[in-house]
N, CA and C atoms as a LAMMPS dump frame, in Angstrom:
ITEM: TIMESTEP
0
ITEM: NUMBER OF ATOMS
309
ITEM: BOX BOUNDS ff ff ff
-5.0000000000000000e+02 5.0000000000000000e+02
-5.0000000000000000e+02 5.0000000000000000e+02
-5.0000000000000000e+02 5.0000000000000000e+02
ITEM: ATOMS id mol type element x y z
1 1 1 N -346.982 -368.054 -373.659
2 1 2 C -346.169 -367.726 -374.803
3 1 3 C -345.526 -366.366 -374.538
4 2 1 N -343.857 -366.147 -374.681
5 2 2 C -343.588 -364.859 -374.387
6 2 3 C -343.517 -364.035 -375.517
7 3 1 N -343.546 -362.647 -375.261
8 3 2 C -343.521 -361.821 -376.576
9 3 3 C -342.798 -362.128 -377.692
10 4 1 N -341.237 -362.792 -377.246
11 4 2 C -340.748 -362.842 -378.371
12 4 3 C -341.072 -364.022 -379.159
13 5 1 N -341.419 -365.028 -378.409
14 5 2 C -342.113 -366.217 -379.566
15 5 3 C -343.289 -365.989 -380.397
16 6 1 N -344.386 -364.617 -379.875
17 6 2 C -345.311 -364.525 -380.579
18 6 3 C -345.09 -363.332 -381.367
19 7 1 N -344.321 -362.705 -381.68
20 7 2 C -343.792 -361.821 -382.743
21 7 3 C -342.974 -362.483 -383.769
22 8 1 N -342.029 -363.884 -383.459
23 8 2 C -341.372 -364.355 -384.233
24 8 3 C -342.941 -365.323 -385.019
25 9 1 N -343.696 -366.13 -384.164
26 9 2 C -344.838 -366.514 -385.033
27 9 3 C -345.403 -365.472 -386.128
28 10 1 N -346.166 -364.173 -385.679
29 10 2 C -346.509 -363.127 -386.174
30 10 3 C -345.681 -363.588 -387.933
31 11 1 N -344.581 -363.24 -387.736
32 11 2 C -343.737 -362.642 -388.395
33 11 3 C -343.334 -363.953 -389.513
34 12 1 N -343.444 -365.456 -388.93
35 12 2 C -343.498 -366.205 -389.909
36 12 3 C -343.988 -366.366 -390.595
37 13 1 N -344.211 -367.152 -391.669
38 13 2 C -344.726 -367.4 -392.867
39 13 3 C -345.511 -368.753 -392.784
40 14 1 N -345.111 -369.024 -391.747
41 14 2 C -346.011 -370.764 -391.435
42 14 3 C -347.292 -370.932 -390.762
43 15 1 N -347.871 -371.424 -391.261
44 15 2 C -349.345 -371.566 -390.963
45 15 3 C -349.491 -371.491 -389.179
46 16 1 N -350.642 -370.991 -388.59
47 16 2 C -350.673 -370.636 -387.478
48 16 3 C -350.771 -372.211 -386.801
49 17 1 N -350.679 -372.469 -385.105
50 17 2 C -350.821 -373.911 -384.75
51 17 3 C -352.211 -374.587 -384.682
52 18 1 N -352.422 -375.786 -385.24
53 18 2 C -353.442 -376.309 -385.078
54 18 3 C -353.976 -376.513 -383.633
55 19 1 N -355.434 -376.194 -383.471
56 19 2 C -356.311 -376.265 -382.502
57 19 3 C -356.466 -377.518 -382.143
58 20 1 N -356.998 -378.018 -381.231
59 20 2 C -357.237 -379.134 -380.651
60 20 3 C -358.497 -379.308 -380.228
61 21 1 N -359.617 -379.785 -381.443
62 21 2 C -361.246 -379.983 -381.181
63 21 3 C -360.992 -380.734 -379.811
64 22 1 N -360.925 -381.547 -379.491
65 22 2 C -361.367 -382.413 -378.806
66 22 3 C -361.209 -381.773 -377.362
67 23 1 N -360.176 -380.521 -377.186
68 23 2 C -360.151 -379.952 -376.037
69 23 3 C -360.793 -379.115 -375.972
70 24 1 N -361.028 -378.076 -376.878
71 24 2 C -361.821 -376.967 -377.372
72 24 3 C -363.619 -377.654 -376.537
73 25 1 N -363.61 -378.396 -377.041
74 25 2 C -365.166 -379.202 -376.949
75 25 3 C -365.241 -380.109 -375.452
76 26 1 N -363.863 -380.603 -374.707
77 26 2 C -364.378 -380.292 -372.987
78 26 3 C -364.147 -379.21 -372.606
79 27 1 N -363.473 -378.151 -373.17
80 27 2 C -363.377 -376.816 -371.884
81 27 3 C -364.967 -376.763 -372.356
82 28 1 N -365.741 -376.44 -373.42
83 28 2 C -367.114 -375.854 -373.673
84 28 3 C -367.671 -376.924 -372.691
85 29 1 N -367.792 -378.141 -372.761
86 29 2 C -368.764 -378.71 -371.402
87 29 3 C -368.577 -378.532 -370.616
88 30 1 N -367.316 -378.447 -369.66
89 30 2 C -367.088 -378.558 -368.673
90 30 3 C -367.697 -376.451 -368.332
91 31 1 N -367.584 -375.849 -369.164
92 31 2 C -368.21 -374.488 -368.925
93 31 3 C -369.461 -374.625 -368.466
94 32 1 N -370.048 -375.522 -369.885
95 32 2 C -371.995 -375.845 -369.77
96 32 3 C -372.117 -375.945 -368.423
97 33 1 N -371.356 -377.233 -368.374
98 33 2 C -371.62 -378.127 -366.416
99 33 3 C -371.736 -377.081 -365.428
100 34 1 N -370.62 -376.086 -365.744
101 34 2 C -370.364 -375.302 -364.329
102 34 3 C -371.451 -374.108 -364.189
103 35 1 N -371.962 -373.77 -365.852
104 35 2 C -373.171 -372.596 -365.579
105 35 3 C -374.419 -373.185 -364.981
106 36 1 N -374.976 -374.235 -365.547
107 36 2 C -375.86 -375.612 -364.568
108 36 3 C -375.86 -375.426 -363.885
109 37 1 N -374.81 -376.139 -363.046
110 37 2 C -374.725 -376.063 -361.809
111 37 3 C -375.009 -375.01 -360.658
112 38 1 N -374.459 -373.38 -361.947
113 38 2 C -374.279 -372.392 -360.912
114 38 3 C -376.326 -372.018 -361.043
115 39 1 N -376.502 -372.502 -362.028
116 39 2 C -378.024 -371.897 -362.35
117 39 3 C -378.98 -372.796 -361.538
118 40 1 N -378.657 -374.53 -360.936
119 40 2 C -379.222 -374.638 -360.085
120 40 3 C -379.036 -374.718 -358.53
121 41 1 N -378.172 -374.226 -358.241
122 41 2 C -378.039 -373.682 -357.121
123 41 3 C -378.668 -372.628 -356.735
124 42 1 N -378.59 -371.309 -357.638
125 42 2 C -379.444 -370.537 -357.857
126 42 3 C -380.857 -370.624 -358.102
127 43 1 N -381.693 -371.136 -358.14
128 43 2 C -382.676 -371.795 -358.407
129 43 3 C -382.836 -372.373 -357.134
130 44 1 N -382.165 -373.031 -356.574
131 44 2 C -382.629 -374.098 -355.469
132 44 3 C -382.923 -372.79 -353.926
133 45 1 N -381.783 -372.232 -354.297
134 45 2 C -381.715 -370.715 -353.09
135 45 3 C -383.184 -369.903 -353.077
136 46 1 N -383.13 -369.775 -354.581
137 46 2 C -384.209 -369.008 -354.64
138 46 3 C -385.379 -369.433 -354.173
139 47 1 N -386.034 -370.968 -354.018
140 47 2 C -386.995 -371.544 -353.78
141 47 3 C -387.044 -371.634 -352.397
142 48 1 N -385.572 -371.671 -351.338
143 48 2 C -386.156 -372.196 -350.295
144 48 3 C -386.17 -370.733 -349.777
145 49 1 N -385.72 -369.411 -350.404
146 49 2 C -385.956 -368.384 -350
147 49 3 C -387.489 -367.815 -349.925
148 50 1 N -388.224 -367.815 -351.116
149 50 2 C -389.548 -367.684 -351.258
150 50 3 C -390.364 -368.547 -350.41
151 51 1 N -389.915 -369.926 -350.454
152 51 2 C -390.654 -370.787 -349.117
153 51 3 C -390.804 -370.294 -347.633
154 52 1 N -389.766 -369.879 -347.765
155 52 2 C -389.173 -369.203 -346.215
156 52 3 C -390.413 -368.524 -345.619
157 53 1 N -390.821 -367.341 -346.827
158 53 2 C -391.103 -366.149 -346.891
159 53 3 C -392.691 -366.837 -346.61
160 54 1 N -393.124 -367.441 -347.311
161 54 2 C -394.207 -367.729 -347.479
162 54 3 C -394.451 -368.358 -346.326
163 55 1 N -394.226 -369.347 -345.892
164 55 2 C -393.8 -370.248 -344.572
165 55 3 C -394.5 -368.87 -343.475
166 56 1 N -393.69 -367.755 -343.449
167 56 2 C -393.805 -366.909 -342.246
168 56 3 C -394.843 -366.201 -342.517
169 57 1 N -395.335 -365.797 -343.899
170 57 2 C -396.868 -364.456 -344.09
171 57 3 C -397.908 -365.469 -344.179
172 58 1 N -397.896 -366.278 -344.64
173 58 2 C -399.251 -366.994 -344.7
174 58 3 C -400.192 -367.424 -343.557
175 59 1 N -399.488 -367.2 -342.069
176 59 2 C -400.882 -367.255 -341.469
177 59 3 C -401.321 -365.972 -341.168
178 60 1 N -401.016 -365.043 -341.739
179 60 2 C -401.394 -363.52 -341.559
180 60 3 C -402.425 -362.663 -342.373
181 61 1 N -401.642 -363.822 -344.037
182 61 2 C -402.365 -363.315 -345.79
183 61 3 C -403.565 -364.079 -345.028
184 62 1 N -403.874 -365.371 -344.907
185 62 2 C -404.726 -366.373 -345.507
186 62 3 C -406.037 -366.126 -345.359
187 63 1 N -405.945 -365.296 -343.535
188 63 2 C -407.021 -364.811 -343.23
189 63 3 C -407.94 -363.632 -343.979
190 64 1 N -407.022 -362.792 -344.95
191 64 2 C -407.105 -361.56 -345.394
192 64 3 C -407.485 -362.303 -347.241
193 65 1 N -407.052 -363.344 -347.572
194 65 2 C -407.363 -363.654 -348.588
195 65 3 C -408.937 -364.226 -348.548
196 66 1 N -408.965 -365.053 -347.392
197 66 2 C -410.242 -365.774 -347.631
198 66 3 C -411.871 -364.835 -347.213
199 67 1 N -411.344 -362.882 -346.549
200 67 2 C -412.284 -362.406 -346.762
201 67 3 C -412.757 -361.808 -347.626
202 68 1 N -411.566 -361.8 -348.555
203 68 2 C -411.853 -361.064 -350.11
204 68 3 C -412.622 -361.802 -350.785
205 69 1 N -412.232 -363.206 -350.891
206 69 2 C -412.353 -363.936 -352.077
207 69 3 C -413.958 -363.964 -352.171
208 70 1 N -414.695 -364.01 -351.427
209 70 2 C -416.181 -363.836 -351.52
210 70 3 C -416.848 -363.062 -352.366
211 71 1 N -416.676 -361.497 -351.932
212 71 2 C -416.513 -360.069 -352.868
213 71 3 C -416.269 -360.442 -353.79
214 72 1 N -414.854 -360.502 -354.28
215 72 2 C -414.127 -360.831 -355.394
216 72 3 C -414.463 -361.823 -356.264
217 73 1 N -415.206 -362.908 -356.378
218 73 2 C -415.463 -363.774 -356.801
219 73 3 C -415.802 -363.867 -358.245
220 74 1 N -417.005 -362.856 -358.629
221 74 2 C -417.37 -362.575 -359.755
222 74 3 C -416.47 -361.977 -360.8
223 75 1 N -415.861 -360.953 -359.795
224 75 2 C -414.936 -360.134 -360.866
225 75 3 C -413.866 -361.289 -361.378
226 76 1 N -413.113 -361.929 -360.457
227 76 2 C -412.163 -363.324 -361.023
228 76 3 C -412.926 -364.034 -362.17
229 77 1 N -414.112 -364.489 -361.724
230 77 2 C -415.114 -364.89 -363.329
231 77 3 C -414.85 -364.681 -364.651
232 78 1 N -415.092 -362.984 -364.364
233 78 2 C -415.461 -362.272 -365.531
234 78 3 C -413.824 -362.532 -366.346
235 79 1 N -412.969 -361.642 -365.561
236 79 2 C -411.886 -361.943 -365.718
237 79 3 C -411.547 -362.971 -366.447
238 80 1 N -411.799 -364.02 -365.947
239 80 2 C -410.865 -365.678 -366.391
240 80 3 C -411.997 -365.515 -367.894
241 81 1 N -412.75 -365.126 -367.735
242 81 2 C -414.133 -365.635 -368.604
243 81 3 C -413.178 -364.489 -370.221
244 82 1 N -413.016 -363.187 -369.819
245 82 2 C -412.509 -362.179 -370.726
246 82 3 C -410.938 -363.225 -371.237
247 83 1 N -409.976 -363.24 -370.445
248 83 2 C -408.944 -364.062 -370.686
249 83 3 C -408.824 -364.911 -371.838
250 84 1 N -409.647 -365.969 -371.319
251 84 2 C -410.183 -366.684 -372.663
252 84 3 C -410.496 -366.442 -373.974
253 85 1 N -411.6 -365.528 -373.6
254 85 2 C -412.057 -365.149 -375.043
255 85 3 C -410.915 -364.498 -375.783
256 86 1 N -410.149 -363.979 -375.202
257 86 2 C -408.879 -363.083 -375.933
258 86 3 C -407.777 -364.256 -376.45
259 87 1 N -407.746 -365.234 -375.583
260 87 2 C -406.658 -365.823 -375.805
261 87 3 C -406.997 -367.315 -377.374
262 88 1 N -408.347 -367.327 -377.24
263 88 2 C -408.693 -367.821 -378.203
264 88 3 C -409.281 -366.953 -379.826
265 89 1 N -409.344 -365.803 -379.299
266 89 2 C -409.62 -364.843 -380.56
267 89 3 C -407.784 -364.619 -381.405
268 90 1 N -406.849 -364.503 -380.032
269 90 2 C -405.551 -364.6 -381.077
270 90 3 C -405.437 -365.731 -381.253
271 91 1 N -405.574 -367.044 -380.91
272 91 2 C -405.117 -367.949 -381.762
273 91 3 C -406.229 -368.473 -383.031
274 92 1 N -406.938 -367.832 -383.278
275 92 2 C -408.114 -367.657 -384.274
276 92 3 C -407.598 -366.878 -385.133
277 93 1 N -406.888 -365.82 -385.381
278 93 2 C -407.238 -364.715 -386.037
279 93 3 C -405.892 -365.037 -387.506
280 94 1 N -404.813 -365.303 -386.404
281 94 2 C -403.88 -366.689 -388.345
282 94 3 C -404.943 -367.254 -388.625
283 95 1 N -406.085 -368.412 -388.643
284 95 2 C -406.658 -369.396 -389.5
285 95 3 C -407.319 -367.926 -389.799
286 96 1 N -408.19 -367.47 -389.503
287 96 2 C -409.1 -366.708 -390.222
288 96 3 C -408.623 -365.447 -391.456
289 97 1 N -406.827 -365.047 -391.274
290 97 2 C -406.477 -364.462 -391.962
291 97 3 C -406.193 -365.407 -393.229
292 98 1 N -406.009 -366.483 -392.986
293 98 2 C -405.755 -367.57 -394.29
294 98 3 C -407.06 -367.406 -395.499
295 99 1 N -408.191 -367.182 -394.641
296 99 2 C -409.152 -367.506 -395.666
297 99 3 C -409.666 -365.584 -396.158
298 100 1 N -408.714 -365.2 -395.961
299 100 2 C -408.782 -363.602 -396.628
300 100 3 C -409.842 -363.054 -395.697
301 101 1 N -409.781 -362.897 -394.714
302 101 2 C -410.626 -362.101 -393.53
303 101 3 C -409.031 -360.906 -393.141
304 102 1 N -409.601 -360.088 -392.685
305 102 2 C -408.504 -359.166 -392.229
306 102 3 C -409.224 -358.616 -390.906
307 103 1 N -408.845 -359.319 -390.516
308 103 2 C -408.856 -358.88 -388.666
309 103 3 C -407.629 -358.715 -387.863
C-alpha cells in the first residue's frame, strides 16, 4: 500500500477493510508448523549431540562410577528415603490444612 492510499484511507470516513479469517488462521498454522518443526529439529540435534558425547566419556566415567557406587550407596538410600518423605509430606499438607491443621 503506498503512502498516498493509506493517508487517503486514514482520512476516510469508511469503515477500515475487512480481514480475511480464513487466511489470518493458515498464516497462524502454517507459523505453528514451522516453529515444530524448527523445535524438532532442535531437539533431534540436541540428542544426537549428547549421544555423541556420551558415546565417547562413558568408557572412561563407567569405570569411575562403578567405584563410587559402593561407598555411596547408603547415602543414595538415605537420600531417595528423605526425598520421599518430603515429597509426600507436601502433598499431605492441602488435605491436612482442610481439616484446620496449620502446617
Amino acid at each position: 500500500m503506498t503512502d498516498d492510499a493509506l493517508k487517503a484511507l486514514l482520512i476516510a470516513d469508511a469503515p477500515p477493510p475487512a480481514q480475511d479469517i480464513g487466511f489470518s488462521v493458515e498464516v497462524m498454522k502454517h507459523i505453528a508448523r514451522r516453529r515444530l518443526i524448527d523445535g524438532v529439529i532442535t531437539l533431534v540435534l540436541w540428542v544426537v549431540a549428547i549421544s555423541a558425547v556420551l558415546f565417547l566419556t562413558m568408557p572412561y566415567v563407567t569405570p569411575a562410577i562403578i567405584r563410587l557406587a559402593t561407598p555411596l550407596l547408603p547415602v543414595v538410600g538415605l537420600l531417595t528415603a528423605f526425598g520421599f518423605i518430603a515429597l509426600g509430606w507436601e502433598q499431605l499438607r492441602p488435605a491436612l490444612r482442610q481439616y484446620g491443621l496449620r502446617i
